[in-house]
KOLGU-636993 format. One line per 2 residues: number of its first residue (from 1); their letters; for each residue x, y, z of C-alpha. Coordinates in Angstrom, 2 decimals. Example, Ala and Ser with C-alpha at 12.3 -4.5 7.8 and 13.67 -1.06 7.14 Angstrom:
2
1 = AS = 12.30,-4.50,7.80  13.67,-1.06,7.14
END
This chain:
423
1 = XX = 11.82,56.71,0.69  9.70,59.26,2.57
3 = XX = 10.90,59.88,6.10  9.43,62.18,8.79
5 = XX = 11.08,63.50,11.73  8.08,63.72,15.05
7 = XX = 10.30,66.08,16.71  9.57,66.63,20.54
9 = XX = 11.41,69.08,22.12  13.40,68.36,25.69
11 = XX = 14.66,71.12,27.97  14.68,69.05,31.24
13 = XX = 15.30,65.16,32.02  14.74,63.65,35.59
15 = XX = 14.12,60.35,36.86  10.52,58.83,37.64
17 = XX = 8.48,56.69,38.23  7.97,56.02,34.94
19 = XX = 9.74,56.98,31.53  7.14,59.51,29.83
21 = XX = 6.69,63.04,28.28  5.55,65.82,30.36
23 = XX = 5.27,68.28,27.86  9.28,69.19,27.54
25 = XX = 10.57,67.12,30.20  11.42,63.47,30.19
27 = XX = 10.93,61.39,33.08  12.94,58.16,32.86
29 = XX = 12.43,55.30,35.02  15.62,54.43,35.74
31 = XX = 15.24,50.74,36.88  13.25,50.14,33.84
33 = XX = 16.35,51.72,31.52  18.68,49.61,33.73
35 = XX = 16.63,46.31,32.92  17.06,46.90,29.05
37 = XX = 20.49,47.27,29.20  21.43,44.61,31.39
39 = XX = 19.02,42.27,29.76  22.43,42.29,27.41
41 = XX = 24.24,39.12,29.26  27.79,40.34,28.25
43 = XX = 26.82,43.75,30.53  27.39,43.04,33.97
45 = XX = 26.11,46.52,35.42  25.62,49.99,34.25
47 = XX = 26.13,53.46,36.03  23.41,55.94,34.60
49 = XX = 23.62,59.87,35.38  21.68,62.89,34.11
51 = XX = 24.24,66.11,33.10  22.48,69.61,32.07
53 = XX = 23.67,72.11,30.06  26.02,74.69,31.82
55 = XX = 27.01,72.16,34.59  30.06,72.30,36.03
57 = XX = 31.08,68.55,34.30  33.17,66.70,32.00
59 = XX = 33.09,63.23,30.91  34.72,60.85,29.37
61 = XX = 36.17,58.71,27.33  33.11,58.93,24.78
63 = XX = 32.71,56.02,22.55  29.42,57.49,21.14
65 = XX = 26.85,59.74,21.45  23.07,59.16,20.14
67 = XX = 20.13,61.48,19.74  17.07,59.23,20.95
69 = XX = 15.32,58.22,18.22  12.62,55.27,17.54
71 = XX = 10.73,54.24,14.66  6.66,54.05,14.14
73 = XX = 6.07,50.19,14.11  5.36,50.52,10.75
75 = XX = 8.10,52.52,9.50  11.83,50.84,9.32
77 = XX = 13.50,49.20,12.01  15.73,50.91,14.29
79 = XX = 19.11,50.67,13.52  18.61,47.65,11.21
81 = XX = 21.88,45.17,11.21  22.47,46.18,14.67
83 = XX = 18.97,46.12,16.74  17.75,43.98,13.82
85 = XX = 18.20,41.90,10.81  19.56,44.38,7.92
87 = XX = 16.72,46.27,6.20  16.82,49.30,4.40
89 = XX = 16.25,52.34,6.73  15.03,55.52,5.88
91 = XX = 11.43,55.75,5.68  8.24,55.89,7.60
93 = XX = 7.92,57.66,11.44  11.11,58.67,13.43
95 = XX = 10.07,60.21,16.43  13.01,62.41,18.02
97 = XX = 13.34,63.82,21.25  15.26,66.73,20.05
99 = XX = 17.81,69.05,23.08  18.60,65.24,24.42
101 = XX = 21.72,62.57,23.78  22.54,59.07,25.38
103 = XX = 26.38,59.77,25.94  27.99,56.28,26.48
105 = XX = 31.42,56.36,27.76  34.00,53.65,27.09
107 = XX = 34.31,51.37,30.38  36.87,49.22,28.54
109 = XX = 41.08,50.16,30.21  42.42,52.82,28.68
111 = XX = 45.53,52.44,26.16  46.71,55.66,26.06
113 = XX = 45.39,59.34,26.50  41.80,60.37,26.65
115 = XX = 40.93,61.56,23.02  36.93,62.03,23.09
117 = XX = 35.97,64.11,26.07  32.75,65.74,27.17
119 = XX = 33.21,69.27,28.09  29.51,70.86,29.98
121 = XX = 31.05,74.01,30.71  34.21,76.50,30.04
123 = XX = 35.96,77.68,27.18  35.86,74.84,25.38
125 = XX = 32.31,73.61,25.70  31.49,77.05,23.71
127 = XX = 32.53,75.92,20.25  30.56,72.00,20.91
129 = XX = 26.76,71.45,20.14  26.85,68.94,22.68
131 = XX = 27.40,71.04,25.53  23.76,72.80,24.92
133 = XX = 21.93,69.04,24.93  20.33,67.25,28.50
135 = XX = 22.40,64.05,28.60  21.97,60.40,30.25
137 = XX = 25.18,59.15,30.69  25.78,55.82,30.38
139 = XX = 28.32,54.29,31.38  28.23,49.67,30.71
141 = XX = 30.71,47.38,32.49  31.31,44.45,30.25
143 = XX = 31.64,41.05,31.80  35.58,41.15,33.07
145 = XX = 36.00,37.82,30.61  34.59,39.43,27.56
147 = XX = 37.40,40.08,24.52  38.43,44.10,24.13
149 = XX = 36.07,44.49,20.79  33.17,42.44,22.06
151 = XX = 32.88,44.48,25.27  33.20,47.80,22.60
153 = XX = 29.90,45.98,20.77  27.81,45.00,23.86
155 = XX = 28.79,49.03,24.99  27.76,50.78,21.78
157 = XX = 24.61,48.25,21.04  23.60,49.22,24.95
159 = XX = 23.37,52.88,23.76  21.40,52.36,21.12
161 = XX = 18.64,50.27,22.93  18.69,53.15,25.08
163 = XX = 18.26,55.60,22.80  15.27,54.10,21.26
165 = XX = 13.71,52.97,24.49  13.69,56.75,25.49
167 = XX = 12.23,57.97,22.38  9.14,55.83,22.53
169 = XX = 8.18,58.43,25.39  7.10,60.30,21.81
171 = XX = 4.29,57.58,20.96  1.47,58.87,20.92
173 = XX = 2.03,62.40,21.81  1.41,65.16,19.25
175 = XX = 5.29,66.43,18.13  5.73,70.45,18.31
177 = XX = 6.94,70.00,14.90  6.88,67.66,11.65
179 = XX = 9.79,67.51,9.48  9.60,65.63,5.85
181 = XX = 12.49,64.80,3.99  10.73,63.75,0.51
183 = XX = 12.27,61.39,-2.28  15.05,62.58,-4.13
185 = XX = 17.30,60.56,-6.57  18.52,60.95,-10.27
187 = XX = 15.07,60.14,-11.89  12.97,62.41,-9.40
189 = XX = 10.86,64.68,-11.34  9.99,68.19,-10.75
191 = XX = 13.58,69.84,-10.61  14.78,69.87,-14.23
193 = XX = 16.85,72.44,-15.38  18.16,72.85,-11.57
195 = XX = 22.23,71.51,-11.40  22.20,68.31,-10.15
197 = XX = 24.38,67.71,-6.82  25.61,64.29,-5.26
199 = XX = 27.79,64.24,-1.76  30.34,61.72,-1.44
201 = XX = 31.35,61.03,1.91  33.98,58.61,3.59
203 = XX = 32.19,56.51,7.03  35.88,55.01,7.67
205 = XX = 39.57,54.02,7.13  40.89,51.76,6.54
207 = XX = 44.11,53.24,8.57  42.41,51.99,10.99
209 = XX = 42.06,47.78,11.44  38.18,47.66,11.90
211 = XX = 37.11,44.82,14.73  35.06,42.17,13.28
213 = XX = 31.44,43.37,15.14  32.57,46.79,14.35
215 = XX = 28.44,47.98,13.43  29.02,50.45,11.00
217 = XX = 26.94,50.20,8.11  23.46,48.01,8.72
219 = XX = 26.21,46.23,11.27  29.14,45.46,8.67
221 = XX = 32.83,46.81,9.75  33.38,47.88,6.01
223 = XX = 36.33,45.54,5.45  36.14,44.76,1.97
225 = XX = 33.79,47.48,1.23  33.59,49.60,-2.19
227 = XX = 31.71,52.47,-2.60  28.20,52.13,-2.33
229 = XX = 25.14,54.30,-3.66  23.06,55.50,-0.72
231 = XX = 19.79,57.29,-0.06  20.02,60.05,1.84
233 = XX = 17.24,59.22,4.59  19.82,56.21,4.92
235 = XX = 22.18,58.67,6.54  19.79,59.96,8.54
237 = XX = 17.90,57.20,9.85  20.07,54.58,11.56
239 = XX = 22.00,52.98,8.65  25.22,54.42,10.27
241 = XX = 26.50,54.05,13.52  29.21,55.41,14.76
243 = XX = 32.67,53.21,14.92  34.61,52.16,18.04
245 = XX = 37.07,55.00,17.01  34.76,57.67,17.52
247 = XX = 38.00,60.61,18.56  39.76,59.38,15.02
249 = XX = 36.59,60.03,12.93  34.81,62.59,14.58
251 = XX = 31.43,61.11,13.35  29.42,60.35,16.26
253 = XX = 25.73,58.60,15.41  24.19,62.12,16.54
255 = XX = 26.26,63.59,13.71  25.13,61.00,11.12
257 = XX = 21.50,61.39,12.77  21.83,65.52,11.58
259 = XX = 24.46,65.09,8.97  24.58,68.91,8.14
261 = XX = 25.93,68.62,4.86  22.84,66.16,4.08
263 = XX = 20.92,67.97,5.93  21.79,71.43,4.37
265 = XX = 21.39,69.68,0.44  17.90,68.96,1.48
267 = XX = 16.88,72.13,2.57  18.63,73.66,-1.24
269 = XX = 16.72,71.35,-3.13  13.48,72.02,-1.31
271 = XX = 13.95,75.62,-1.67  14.26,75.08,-5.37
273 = XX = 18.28,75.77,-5.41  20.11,72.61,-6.54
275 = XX = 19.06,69.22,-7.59  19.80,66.62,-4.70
277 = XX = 20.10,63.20,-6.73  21.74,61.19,-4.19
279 = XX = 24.84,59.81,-1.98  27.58,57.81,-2.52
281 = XX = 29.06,56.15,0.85  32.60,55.16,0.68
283 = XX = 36.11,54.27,3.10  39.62,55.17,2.24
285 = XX = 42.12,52.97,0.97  44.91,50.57,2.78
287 = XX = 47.37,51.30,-0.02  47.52,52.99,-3.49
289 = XX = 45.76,49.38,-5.08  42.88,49.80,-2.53
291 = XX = 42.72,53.75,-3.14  42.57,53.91,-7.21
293 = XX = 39.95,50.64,-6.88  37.80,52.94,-4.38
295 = XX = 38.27,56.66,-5.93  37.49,55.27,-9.58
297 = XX = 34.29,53.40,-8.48  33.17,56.31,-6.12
299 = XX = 33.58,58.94,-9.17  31.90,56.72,-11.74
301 = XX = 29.03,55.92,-9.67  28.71,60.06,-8.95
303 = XX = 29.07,60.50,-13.12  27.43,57.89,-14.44
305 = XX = 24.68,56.32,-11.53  23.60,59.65,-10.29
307 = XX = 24.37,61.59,-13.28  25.92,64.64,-11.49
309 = XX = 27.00,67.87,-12.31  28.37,69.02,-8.93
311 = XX = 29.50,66.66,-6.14  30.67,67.87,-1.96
313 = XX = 32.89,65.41,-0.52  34.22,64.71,2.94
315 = XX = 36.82,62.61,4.20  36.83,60.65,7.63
317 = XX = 40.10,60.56,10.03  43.47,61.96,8.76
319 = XX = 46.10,62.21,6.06  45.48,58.90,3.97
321 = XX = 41.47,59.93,3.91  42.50,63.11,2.85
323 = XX = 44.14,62.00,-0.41  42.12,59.62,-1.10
325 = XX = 39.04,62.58,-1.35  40.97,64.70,-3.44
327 = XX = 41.69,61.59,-5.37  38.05,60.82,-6.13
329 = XX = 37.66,64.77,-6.74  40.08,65.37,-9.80
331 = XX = 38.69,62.11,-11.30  35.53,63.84,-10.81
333 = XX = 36.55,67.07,-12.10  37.75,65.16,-14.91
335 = XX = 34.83,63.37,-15.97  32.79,67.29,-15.92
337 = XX = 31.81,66.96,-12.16  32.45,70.04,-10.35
339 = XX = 33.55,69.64,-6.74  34.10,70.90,-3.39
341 = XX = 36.19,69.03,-0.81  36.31,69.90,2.99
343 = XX = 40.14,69.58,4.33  41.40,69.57,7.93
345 = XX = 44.66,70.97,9.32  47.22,68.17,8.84
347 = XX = 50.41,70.34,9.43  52.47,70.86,12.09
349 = XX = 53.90,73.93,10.85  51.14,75.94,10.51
351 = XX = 51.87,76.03,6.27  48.91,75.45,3.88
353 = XX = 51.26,73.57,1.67  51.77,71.01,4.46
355 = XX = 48.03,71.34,5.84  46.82,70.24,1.97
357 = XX = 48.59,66.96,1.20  47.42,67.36,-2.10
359 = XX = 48.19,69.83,-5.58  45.46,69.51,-7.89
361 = XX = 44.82,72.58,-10.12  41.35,71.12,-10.82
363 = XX = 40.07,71.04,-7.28  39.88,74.02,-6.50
365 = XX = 36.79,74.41,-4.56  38.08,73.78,-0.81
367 = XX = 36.81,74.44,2.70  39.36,74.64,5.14
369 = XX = 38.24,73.83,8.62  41.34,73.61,10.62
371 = XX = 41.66,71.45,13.31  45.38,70.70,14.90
373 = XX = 46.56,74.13,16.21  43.26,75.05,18.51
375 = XX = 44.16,74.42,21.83  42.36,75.33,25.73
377 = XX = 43.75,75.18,29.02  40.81,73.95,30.41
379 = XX = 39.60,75.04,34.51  39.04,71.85,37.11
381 = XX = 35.50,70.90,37.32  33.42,69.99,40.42
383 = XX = 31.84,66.66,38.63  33.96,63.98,36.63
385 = XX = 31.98,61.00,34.99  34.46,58.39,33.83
387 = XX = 34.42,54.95,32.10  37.22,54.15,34.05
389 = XX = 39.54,54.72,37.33  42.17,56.26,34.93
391 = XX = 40.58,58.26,33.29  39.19,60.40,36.55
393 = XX = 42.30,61.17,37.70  42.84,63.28,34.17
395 = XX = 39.52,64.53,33.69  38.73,66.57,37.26
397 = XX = 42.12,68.80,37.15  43.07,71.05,34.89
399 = XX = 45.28,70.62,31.92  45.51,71.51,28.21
401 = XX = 42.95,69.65,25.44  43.14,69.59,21.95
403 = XX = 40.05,70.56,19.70  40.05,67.38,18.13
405 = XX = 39.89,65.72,21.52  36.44,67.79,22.68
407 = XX = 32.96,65.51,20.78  31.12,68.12,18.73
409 = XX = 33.81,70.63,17.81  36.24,69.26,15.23
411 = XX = 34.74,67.85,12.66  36.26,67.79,9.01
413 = XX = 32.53,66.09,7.59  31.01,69.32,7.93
415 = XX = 30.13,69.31,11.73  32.96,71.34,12.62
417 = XX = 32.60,74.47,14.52  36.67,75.98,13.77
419 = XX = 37.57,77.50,10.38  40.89,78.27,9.71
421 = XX = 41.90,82.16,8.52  45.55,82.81,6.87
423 = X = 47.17,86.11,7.86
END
């Protein structure tokens, strides 16, 4: 499980004749893009526009957001279960045009307010990654005929192709920069001694019904799902995809794609720090039955399968997630593991006793990110790109948006650019 990163970095994209590097800029033959999307039969068109940093845009609804990426042919398929048959991922030649994104926006009618918007410039663009990245959006229109969830799955899948069809610019062209993430795993040699650290993270709830082409995990909604051990070039590599509910989450596939809590283990047990033995993937729980199967397989497989002595554990979505990680974390802490768990803001009140949902003396290790009180009154821009009528109308004036409702800035999976401070 040796994967490289080719990185090639983009400051400019513009369209062209043809789609190929010229040093950092991308040229991108739009017909050619167009053709590979609509060779989908459920797409029956697809509006394409480049957005720069610092322009005066917002867009929206997001459904995902992808950092192209496309394997050597020799290396592991892209996004196996989705773009292929299910293989493992993680190893071989990524090549990654880093500074870019395919944003695809959700062309499916709305059902209720925007929750996943774009912001390009003003206050609250400052505190999202995104907002510094060139971007093709994307916007597909499903076949009129096509069921809500299969329109959702010919949408995301069209992103994807995308993605990878843009990074093959990067074949054949020498990267500025070669990044290795080397084996790790319990049995790894050559870091003995060091403590040994495992991160347990949540990739959905099941709060949330999942649709049955939801592509989450090499393609599989996760109904039914228990824990499962993980490499971490999995992560990284195109295992996970982001799921339809992308604003309820807050895990786009460019966030699994740079997973900083992954990312940030890596760089620890390269630098001699910690001992990075491995992952363990896991949902939350429909009721307590479904949460005591999942915590108690999730902690024994971090005890006894990895054989840690420290885990880091994030939850995905809201309250129910939340126990259910602080759950898995005394059982943990039980069993000798220490642990750290990252929290959101769940209260209303602004109260850390209502913002916790949980009272464990033994996890006591917790990052607080915040979340539910940041607020902007964000300015009217001069360019709104929208998956639907509807949505326009909202995005171009001005009006009030939640941090939780701008991609890139809350994130409680360790993307998230707020931190709560008590006074």
């Amino acid at each position: 499980m040796r994967l490289q990163l080719a990185r090639h970095p983009i400051t400019e994209l513009r369209w062209g004749d043809f789609t190929r590097l010229d040093n950092t800029t991308l040229e991108i033959d739009q017909d050619e893009l167009r053709g590979i999307i609509q060779g989908d039969q459920r797409i029956e068109s697809v509006d394409l526009q480049l957005v720069r940093p610092g322009e005066n845009c917002r867009a929206g609804p997001v459904l995902d957001i992808i950092e192209p990426r496309a394997k050597e042919p020799d290396a592991s398929p892209d996004f196996p279960g989705v773009l292929s048959s299910p293989a493992i991922a993680g190893s071989g030649t990524s090549h990654v045009l880093e500074g870019a994104a395919v944003t695809v926006l959700d062309g499916t009618p709305p059902k209720g307010p925007i929750r996943s918007v774009l912001e390009m410039s003003g206050p609250a663009s400052e505190h999202s990654p995104y907002s510094s990245l060139q971007h093709v959006v994307m916007t597909p229109r499903a076949q009129p005929d096509l069921a809500g969830h299969a329109a959702l799955n010919a949408t995301q899948t069209a992103g994807l192709k995308a993605a990878v069809y843009l990074a093959q610019a990067g074949f054949g062209q020498t990267p500025a920069m070669t990044e290795t993430f080397r084996p790790v795993g319990p049995n790894e040699p050559g870091h003995e001694g060091l403590p040994r650290v495992a991160y347990v993270g949540q990739i959905f709830s099941r709060q949330q019904t999942a649709e049955v082409d939801e592509q989450v995990l090499y393609g599989l909604n996760t109904n039914g799902m228990l824990p499962v051990l993980m490499h971490p070039n999995e992560w990284l590599d195109g295992a996970l995809v982001a799921s339809y509910r992308t604003s309820v989450g807050g895990a786009e596939t460019y966030f699994y794609q740079n997973h900083p809590i992954i990312t940030e283990l890596y760089r620890r047990h390269d630098a001699g720090e910690l001992n990075f033995v491995g992952t363990v993937a896991t949902i939350s729980g429909l009721d307590n039955e479904d949460r005591d199967r999942g915590t108690q397989i999730a902690a024994h497989l971090t005890k006894w399968s990895l054989n840690a002595d420290a885990a880091v554990l994030t939850k995905y979505g809201g309250g129910v997630p939340h126990a259910d990680m602080a759950e898995t974390a005394r059982l943990l802490e039980n069993t000798g593991v220490r642990t750290s768990v990252m929290v959101s803001d769940m209260s209303r009140d602004r109260r850390v006793e209502s913002a916790l949902l949980f009272n464990f003396p033994e996890v006591d290790a917790i990052v607080y990110c915040g979340g539910n009180d940041t607020s902007w009154v964000v300015p009217p821009v001069e360019r709104v790109i929208a998956g639907n009528p509807d949505a326009a109308e909202t995005l171009s004036v001005s009006h009030t948006i939640g941090a939780s409702a701008v991609v890139g800035v809350s994130n409680s999976q360790g993307a998230t650019h707020l931190r709560s401070v008590i006074y």
